[in-house]
PASE-902466 format. One record per residue (C-alpha): x, y, z; residue in three letters; residue number from 1. Coordinates in nm, 3 decimals, always signed. Layout:
PASE-902466
X	Y	Z	Ala	NUM
...
end
This chain:
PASE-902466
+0.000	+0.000	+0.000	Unk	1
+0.144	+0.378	-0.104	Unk	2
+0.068	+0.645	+0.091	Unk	3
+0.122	+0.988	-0.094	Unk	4
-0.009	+1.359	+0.092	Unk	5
-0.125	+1.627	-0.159	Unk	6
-0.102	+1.449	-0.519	Unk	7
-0.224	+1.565	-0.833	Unk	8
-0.503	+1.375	-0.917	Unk	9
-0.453	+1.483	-1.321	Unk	10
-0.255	+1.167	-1.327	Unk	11
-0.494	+0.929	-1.225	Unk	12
-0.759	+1.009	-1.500	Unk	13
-0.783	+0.978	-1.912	Unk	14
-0.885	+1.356	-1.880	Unk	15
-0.552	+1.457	-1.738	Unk	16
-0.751	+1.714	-1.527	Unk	17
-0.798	+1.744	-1.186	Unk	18
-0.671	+1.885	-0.839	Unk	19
-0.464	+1.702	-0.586	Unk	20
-0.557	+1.475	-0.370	Unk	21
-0.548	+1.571	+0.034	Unk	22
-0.407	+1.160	+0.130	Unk	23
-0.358	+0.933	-0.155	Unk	24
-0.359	+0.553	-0.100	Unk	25
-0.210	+0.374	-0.429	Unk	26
-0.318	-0.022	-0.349	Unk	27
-0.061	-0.292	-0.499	Unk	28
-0.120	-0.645	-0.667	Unk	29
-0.209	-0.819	-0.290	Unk	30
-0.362	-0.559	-0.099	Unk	31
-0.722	-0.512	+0.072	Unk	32
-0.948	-0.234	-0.086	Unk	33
-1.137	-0.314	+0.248	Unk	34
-0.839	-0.262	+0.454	Unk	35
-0.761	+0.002	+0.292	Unk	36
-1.037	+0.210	+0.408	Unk	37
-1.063	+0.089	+0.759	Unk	38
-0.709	+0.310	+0.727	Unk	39
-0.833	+0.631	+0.562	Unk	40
-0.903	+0.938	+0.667	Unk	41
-1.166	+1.183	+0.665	Unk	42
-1.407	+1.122	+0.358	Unk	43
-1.299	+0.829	+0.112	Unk	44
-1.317	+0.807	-0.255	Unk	45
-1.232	+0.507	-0.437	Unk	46
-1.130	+0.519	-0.782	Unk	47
-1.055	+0.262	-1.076	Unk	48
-0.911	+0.350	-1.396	Unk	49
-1.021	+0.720	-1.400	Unk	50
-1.175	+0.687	-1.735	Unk	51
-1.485	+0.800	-1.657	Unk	52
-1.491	+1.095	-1.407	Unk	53
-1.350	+1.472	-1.415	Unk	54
-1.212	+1.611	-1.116	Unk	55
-1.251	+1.935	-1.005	Unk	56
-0.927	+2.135	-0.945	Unk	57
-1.002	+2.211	-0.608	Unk	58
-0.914	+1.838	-0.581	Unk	59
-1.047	+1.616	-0.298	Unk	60
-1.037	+1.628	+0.057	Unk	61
-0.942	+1.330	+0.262	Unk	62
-0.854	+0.960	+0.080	Unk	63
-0.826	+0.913	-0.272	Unk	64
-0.772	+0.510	-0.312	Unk	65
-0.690	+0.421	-0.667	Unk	66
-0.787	+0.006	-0.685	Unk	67
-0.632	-0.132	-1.007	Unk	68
-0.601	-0.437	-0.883	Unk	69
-0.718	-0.786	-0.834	Unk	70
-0.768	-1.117	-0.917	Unk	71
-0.991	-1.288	-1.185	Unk	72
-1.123	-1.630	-1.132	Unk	73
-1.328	-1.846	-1.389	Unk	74
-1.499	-2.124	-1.184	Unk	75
-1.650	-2.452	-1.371	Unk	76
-1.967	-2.422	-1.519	Unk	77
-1.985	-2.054	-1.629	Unk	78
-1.901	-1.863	-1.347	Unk	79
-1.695	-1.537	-1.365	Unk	80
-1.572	-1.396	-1.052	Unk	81
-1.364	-1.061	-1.058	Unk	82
-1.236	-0.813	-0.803	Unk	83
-1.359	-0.435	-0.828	Unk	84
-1.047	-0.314	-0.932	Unk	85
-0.981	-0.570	-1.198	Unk	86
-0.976	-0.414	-1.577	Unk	87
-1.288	-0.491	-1.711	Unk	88
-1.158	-0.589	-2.046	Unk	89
-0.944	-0.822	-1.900	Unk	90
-1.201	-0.998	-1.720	Unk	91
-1.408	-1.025	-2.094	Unk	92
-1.044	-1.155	-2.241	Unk	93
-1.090	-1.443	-1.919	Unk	94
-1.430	-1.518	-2.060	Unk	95
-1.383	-1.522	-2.421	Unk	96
-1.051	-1.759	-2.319	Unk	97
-1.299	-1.988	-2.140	Unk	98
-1.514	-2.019	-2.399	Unk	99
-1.776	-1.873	-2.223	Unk	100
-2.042	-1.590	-2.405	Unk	101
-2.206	-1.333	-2.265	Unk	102
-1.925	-1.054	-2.202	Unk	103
-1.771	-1.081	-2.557	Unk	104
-1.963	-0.715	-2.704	Unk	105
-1.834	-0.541	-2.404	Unk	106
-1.446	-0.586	-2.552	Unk	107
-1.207	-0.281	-2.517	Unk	108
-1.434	-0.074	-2.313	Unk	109
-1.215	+0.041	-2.080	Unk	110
-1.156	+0.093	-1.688	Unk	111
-1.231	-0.127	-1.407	Unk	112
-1.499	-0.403	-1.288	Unk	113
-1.642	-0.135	-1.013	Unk	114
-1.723	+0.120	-1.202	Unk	115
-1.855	-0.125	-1.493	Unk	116
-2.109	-0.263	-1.204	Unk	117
-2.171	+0.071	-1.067	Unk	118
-2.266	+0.209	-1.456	Unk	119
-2.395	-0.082	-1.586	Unk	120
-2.225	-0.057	-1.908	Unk	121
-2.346	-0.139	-2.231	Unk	122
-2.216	-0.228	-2.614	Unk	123
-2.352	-0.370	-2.898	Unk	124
-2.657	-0.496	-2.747	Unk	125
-2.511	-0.630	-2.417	Unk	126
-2.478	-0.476	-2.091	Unk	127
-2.391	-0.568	-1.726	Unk	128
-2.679	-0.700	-1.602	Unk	129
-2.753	-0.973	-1.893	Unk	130
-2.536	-1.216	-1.720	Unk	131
-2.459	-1.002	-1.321	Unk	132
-2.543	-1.264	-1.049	Unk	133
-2.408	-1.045	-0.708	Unk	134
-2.154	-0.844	-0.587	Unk	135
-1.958	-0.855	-0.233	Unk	136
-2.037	-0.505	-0.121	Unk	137
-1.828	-0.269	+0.177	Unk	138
-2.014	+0.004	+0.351	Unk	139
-1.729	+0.251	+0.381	Unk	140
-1.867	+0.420	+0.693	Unk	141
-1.985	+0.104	+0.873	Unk	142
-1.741	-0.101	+0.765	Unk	143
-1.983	-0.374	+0.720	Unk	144
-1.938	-0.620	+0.389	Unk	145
-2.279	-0.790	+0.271	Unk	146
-2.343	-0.943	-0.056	Unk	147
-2.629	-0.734	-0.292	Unk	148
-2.827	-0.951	-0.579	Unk	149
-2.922	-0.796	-0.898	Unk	150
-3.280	-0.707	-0.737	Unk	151
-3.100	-0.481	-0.514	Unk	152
-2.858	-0.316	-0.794	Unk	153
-3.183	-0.208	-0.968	Unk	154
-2.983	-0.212	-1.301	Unk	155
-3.107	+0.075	-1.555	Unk	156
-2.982	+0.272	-1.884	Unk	157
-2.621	+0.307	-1.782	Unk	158
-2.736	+0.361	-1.433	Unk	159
-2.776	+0.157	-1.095	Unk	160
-2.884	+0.211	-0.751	Unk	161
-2.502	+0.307	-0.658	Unk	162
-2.596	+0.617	-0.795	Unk	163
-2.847	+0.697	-0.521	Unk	164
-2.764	+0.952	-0.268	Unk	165
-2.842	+0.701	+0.020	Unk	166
-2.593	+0.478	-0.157	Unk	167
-2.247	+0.696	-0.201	Unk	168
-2.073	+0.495	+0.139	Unk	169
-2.103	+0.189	-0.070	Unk	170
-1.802	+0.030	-0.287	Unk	171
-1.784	-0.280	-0.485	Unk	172
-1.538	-0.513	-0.362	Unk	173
-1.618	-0.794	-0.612	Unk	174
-1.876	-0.939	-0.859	Unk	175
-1.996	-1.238	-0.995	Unk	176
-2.142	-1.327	-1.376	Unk	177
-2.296	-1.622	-1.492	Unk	178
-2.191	-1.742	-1.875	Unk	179
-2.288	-1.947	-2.112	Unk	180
-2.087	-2.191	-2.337	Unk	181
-2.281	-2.125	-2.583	Unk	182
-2.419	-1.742	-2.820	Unk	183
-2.705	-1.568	-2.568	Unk	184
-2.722	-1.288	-2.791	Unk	185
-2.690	-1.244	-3.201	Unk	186
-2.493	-0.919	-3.298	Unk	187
-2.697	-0.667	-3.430	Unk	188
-2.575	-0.351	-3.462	Unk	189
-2.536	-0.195	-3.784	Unk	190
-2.200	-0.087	-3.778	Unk	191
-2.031	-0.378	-3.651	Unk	192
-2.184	-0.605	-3.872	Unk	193
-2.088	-0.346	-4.160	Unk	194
-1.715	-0.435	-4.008	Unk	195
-1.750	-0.790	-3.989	Unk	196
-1.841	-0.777	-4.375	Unk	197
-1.577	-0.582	-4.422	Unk	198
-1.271	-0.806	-4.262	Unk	199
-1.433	-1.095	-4.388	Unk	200
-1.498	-1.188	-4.014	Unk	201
-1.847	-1.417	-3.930	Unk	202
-1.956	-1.349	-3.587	Unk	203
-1.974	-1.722	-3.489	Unk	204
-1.707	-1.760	-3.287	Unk	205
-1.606	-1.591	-2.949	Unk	206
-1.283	-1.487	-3.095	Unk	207
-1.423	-1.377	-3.397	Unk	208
-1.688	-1.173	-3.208	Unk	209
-1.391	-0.989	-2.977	Unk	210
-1.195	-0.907	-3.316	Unk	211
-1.535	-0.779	-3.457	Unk	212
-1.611	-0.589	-3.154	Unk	213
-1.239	-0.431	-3.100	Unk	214
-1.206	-0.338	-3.486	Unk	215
-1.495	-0.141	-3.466	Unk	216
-1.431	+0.048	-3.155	Unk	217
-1.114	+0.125	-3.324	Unk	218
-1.286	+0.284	-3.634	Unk	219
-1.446	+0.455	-3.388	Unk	220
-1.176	+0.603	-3.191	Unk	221
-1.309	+0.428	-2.881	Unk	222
-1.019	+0.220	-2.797	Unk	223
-0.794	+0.384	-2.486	Unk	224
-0.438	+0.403	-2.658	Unk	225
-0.114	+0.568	-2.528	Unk	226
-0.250	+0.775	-2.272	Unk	227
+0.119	+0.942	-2.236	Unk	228
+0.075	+1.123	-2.601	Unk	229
-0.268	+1.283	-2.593	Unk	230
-0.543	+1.434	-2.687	Unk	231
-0.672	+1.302	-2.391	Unk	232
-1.050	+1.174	-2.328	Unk	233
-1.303	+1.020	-2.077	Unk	234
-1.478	+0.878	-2.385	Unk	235
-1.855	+0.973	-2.436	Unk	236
-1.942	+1.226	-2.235	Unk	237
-2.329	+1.215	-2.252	Unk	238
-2.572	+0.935	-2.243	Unk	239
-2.816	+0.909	-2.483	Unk	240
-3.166	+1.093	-2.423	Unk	241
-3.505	+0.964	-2.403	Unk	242
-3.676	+1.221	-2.628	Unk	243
-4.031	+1.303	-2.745	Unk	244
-4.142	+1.138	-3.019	Unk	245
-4.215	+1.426	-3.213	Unk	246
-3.816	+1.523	-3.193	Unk	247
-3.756	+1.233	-3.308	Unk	248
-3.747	+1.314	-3.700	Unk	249
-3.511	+1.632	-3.614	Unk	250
-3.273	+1.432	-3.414	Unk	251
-3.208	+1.173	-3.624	Unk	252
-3.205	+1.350	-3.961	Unk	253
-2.816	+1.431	-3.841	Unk	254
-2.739	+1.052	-3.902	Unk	255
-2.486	+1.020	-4.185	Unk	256
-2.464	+0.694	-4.226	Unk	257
-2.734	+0.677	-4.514	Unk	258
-2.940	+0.376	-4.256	Unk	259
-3.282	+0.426	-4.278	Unk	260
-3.533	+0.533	-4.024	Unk	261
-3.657	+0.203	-3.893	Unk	262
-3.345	+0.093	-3.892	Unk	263
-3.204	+0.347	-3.692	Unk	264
-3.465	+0.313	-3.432	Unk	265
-3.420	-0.065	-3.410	Unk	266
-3.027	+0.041	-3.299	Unk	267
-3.170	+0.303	-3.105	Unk	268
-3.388	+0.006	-2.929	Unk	269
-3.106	-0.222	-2.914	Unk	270
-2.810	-0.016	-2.792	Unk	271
-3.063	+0.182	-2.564	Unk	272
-3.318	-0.052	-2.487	Unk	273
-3.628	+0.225	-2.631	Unk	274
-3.641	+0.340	-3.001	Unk	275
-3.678	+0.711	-2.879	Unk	276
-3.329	+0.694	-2.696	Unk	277
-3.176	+0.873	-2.983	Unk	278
-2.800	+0.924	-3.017	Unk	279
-2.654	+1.187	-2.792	Unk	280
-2.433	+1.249	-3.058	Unk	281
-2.696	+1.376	-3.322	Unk	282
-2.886	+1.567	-3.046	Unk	283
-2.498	+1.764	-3.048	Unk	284
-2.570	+1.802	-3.427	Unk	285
-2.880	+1.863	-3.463	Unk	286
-2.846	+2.203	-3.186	Unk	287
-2.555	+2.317	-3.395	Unk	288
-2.268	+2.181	-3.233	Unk	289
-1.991	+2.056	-3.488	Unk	290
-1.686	+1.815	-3.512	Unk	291
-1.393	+1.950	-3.379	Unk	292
-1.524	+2.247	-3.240	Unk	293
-1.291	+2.409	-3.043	Unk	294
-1.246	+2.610	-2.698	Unk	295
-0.915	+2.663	-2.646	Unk	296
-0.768	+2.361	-2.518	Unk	297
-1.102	+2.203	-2.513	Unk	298
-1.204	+2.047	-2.834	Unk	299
-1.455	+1.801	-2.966	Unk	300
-1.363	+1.484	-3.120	Unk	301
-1.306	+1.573	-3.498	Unk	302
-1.469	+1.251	-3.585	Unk	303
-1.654	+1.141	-3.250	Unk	304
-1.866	+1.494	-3.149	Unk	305
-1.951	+1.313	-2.812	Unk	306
-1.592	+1.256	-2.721	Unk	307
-1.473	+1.575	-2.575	Unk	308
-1.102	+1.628	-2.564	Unk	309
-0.862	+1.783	-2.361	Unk	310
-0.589	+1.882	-2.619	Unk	311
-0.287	+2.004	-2.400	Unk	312
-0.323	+2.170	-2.080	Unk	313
-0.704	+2.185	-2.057	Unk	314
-0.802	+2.251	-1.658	Unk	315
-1.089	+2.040	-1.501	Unk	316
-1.313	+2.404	-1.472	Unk	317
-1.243	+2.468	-1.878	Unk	318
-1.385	+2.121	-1.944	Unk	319
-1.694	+2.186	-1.700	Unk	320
-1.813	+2.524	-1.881	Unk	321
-1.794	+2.327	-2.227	Unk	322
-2.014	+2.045	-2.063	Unk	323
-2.240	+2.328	-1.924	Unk	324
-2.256	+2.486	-2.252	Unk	325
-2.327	+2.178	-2.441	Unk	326
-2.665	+2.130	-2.163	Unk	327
-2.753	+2.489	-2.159	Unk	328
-2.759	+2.486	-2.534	Unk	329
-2.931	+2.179	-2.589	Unk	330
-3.204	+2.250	-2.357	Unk	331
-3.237	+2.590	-2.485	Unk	332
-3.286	+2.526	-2.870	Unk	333
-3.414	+2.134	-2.820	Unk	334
-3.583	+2.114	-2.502	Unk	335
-3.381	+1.799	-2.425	Unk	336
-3.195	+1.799	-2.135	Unk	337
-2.879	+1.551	-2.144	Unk	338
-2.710	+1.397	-1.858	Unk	339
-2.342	+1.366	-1.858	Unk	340
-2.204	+1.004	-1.836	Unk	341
-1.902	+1.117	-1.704	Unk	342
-1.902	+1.165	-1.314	Unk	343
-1.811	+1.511	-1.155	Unk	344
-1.583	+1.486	-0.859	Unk	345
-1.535	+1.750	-0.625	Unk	346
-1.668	+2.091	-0.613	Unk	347
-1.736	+2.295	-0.948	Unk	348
end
């Protein structure tokens, strides 16, 4: 376990943003995530990857404990079991390895098994709580460990009940999946299949499914590479709204793929689980945003408009008044008001 006072916390996240931390507690290969915060001080914050959050650069008061570690075990018959601060794509690597489906669509999505629980993450059609059994759970101000079932995750649209307010002292400590040995779900989404055709690739394999999967976040710039060069990215930053159907027309008219309207919807309905959760990204469009755009060191994604970038020396409170723009603007000219995927730490 390393114990650091007063650390930038820039270095801990994809953003490259942030404040320092007031104690930080780095945990190595065999330490305790629970004992770690029976050690902490003051308020605790536990953090994977950092591919998902922005923190502010007031930084955060007492613990920081970055968990990017732990084991992953694949039992017989079908059972994943993987520690919170395990990379999630290296627990779908375990499973595809195994021979086991279920986890396969989730490839290259990056950052660890707690915060894949906690946002019940979602790609081509699967998501986290298709195959979630339960999760060993810590109560960081009680200290007490329990196990929760999927009932009591109440899994939604990139959401569960670790979100709640009444919920923030709790912290996965590990989780458990149940797999199959054989296909649960067909691949339907449009643009990986469009890949698959285009690699000569079949999706009837695990393996082949993973390369499928991986080759098209790639085309899509949604694969975490060299984080040392830059721009840097917490990947999309909004999730997609649930809008009215009469927007629907506008919003998807920014689609520039050439796919058709039913079609679209049916992605809509499988990526989003309701036809009218249209793409965040063409609600950007469609209130005037555009690719690249540019504020200073903040920048969107010349290619992906719901990426947004820090491009050099961007601070945490330059990337919050771009975010605030985007929802100020949206709401203003669309009436649709979009909720940031991306977690805000600290105090903005």
């Amino acid at each position: 376990m390393k114990l650091q006072r007063d650390v930038a916390l820039s270095g801990y996240t994809s953003l490259r943003a942030g404040g320092p931390a007031e104690r930080l507690i780095e945990l190595e290969e065999d330490d305790s995530l629970a004992e770690a915060v029976k050690s902490a001080e003051g308020p605790v914050t536990v953090l994977g990857s950092g591919t998902n959050v922005l923190i502010s650069d007031k930084g955060l008061p007492g613990t920081v404990i970055i968990n990017q570690f732990g084991p992953i075990e694949v039992d017989p018959g079908g059972v994943v079991r993987a520690s919170s601060g395990a990379l999630w794509d290296d627990v779908v690597q375990a499973a595809v390895n195994s021979g086991l489906y279920g986890l396969e669509f989730t490839s290259g999505i990056p950052g660890g098994t707690g915060a894949a629980i906690a946002g019940n993450i979602a790609a081509y059609g699967q998501k986290i709580a298709d195959t979630f059994q339960e999760a060993e759970m810590l109560d960081m101000e009680s200290g007490e460990i329990s196990v929760w079932t999927k009932e009591k995750f109440q899994f939604g649209y990139r959401s569960s009940s670790l979100h709640d307010a009444k919920n923030q002292s709790m912290v996965v400590l590990g989780t458990t999946f149940k797999l199959e040995d054989r296909p649960i779900k067909d691949l339907e989404y449009e643009s990986a299949l469009k890949v698959a055709v285009e690699i000569g690739v079949k999706p009837d394999t695990l393996a082949n499914r993973r390369r499928i999967i991986m080759e098209t976040r790639r085309r899509h710039g949604s694969i975490l590479t060299d984080i040392a060069k830059g721009p840097w990215t917490a990947g999309s930053f909004f999730k997609n709204p649930l809008v009215d159907e009469s927007q629907v027309d506008t919003i998807i008219s920014h689609d520039e793929t050439g796919i058709s309207k039913d079609k679209l919807l049916r992605q809509n309905a499988i990526h989003g689980g309701d036809m009218t959760r249209v793409s965040a990204a063409h609600v950007l469009l469609a209130a005037g945003f555009k690719r690249g755009q540019t504020w200073g060191p903040v920048r969107l994604h010349p290619d992906h408009i719901l990426k947004i970038e820090n491009t050099g020396d961007a601070t945490a409170s330059e990337i919050y008044d771009v975010v605030q723009e985007i929802l100020s603007t949206v709401k203003g000219k669309l009436g649709i008001m979009l909720e940031p995927e991306v977690r805000m730490l600290g105090e903005f």
